[in-house]
C-alpha positions as CSV (number, residue, x, y, z in Angstrom):
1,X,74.3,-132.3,-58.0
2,X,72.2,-133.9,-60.5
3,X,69.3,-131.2,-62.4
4,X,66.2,-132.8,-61.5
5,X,65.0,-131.7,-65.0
6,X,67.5,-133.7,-67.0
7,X,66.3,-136.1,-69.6
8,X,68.6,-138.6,-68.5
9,X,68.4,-140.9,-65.6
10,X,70.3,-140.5,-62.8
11,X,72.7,-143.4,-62.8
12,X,73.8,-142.3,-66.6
13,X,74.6,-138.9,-65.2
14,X,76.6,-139.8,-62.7
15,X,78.5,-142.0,-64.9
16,X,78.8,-139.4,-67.4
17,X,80.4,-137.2,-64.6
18,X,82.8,-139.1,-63.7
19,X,83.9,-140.0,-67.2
20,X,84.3,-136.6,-67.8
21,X,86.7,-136.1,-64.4
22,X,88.5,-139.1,-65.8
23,X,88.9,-137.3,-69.5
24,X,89.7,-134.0,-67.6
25,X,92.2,-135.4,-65.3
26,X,94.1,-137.8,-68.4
27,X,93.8,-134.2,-70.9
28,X,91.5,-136.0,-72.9
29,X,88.6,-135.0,-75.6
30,X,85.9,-136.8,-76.7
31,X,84.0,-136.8,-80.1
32,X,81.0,-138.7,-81.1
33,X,79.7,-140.2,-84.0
34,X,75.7,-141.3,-83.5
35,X,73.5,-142.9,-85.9
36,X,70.9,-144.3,-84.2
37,X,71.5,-142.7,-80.5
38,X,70.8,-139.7,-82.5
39,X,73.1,-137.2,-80.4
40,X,71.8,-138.8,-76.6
41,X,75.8,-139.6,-76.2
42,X,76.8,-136.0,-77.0
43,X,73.6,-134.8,-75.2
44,X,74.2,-136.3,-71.7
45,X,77.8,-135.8,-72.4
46,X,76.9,-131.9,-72.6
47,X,73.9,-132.2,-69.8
48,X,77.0,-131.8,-67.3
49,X,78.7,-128.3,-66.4
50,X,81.4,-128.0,-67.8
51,X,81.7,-130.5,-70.4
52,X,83.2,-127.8,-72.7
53,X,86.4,-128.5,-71.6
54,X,85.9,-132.3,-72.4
55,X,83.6,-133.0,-75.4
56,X,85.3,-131.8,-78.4
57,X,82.4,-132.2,-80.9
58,X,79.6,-134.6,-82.1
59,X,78.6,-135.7,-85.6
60,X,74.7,-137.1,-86.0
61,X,75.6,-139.3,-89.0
62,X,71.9,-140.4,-89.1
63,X,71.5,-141.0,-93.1
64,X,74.2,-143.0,-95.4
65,X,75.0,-139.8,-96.8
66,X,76.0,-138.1,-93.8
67,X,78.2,-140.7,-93.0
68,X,80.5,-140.9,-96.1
69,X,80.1,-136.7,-96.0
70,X,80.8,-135.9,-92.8
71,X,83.0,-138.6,-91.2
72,X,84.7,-140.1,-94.6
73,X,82.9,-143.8,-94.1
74,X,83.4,-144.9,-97.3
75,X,80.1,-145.7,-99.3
76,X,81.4,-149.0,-100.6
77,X,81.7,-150.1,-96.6
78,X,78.5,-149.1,-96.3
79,X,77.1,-151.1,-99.5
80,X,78.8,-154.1,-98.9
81,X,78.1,-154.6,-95.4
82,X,74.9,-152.4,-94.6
83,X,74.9,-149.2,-92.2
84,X,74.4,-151.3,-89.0
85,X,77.7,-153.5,-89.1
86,X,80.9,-153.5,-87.1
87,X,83.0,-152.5,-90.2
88,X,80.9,-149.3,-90.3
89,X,80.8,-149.0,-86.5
90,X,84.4,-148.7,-86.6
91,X,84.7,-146.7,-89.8
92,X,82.7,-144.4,-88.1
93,X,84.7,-144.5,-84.8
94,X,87.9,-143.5,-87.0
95,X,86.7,-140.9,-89.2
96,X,85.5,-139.4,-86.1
97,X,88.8,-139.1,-84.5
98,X,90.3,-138.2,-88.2
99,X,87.6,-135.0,-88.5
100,X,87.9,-133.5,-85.3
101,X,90.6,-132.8,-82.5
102,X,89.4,-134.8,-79.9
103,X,91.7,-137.8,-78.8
104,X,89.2,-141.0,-77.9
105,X,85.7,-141.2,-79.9
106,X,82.6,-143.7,-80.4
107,X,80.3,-144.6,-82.7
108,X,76.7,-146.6,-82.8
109,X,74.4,-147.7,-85.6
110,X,71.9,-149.7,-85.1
111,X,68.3,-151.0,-85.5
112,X,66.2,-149.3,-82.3
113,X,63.0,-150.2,-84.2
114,X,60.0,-150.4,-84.0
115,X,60.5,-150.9,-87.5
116,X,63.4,-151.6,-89.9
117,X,64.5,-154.9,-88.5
118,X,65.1,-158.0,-90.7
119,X,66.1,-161.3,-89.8
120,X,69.8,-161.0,-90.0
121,X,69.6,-157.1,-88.1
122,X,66.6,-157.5,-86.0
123,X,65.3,-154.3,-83.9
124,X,67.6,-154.2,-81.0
125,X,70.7,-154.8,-83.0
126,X,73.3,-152.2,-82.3
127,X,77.3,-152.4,-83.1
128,X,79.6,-149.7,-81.6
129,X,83.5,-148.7,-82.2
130,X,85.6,-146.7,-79.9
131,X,89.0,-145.5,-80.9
132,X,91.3,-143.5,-78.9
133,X,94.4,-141.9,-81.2
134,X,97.6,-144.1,-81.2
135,X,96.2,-147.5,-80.2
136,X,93.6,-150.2,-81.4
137,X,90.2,-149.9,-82.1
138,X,87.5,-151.7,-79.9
139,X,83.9,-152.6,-81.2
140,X,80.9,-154.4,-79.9
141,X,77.8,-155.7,-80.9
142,X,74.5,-155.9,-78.6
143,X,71.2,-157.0,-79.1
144,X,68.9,-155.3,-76.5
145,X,65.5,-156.9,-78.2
146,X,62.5,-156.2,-79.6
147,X,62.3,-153.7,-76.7
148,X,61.1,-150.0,-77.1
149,X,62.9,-147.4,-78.9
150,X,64.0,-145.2,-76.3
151,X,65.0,-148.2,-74.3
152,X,67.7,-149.2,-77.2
153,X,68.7,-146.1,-77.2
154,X,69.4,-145.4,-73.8
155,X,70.8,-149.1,-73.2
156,X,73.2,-147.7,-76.2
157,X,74.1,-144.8,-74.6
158,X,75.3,-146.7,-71.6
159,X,77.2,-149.0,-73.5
160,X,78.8,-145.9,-75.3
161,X,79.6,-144.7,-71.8
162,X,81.3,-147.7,-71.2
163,X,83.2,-147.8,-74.1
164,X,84.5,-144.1,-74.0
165,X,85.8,-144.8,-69.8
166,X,87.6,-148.0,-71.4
167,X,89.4,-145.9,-74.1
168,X,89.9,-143.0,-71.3
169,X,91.7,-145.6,-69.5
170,X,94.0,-146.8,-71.8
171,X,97.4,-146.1,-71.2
C-alpha cells in the first residue's frame, strides 16, 4: 500500500518496492552515492517499510570535497574531467561499494540547473555508475533538458532505479 503522503510519485514507489523484493530475495544491499539527486535515491529507497534490511547506507557527496573525503574519488579525476563526467560517475559508484558493506551501488552527478550549465554540461546533463561487487561497472549518461530541477532530479532517480534492478539482476 502506497502512503498517500509520500513525496514520491506513485509509479517510483512501486518500482522501488519491488526492487527491494528483488534485493531481499537475491541477499543483496544497496548503497548510494548522490551528488545532484541529493539523497532522493536513498530517500525513496527508505520511504518503503522495511528497507533496513536492504539499503545498507547512502553518501550525499554533494561538494568535490565530499567526494574525494567520503567515497575516495580521487581529486585529480575530478580536476581533469570536472564533477559531472562518467569517469567520476563511476569513481563514485566504486568507492561507494569500497566504503560500505553493501553489494550493488549507484552514483549520479549532474547539472539539474537552473543554473550551472555550460555548453559542453548543459542543465539536464546527468552521468550515472552502478557497480555490483565481483563484476563490471555500468554507466550512463542522459540529458533530460533545460527542464525544472526537480524534474532532473526525479527523472535521475528513476534512471538510478533502473540501474540498481540491472545490477540486482546480474548473475
Amino acid at each position: 500500500m502506497t502512503d498517500l503522503n509520500s513525496p514520491f510519485p506513485a509509479d517510483l514507489i512501486a518500482r522501488a518496492t519491488e526492487l527491494l523484493q528483488v534485493c531481499r530475495e537475491a541477499g543483496l544491499k544497496i548503497v548510494t552515492a548522490e551528488s545532484c539527486t541529493g539523497g532522493l535515491i536513498a530517500g525513496l529507497l527508505t520511504e518503503i517499510p522495511g528497507s533496513s534490511d536492504v539499503v545498507e547506507r547512502g553518501f550525499v557527496t554533494y561538494s568535490n570535497e565530499a567526494k574525494a573525503e567520503m567515497i575516495g574519488v580521487p581529486m585529480e579525476l575530478i580536476k581533469a574531467h570536472g564533477a559531472v563526467s562518467k569517469e567520476v560517475a563511476q569513481a563514485m559508484a566504486e568507492g561507494a561499494l569500497a566504503h560500505s558493506r553493501a553489494d550493488i551501488a549507484v552514483s549520479v552527478t549532474g547539472v539539474a540547473g537552473p543554473g550551472g550549465g555550460t555548453a559542453t554540461k548543459p542543465v539536464g546533463l546527468v552521468h550515472f555508475g552502478a557497480a555490483r561487487r565481483d563484476s563490471a561497472l555500468v554507466d550512463a549518461e542522459k540529458r533530460f533538458g533545460d527542464q525544472s530541477r526537480a524534474a532532473i532530479r526525479l527523472a535521475s532517480v528513476s534512471v538510478a532505479l533502473d540501474l540498481l534492478s540491472d545490477c540486482a539482476h546480474l548473475t
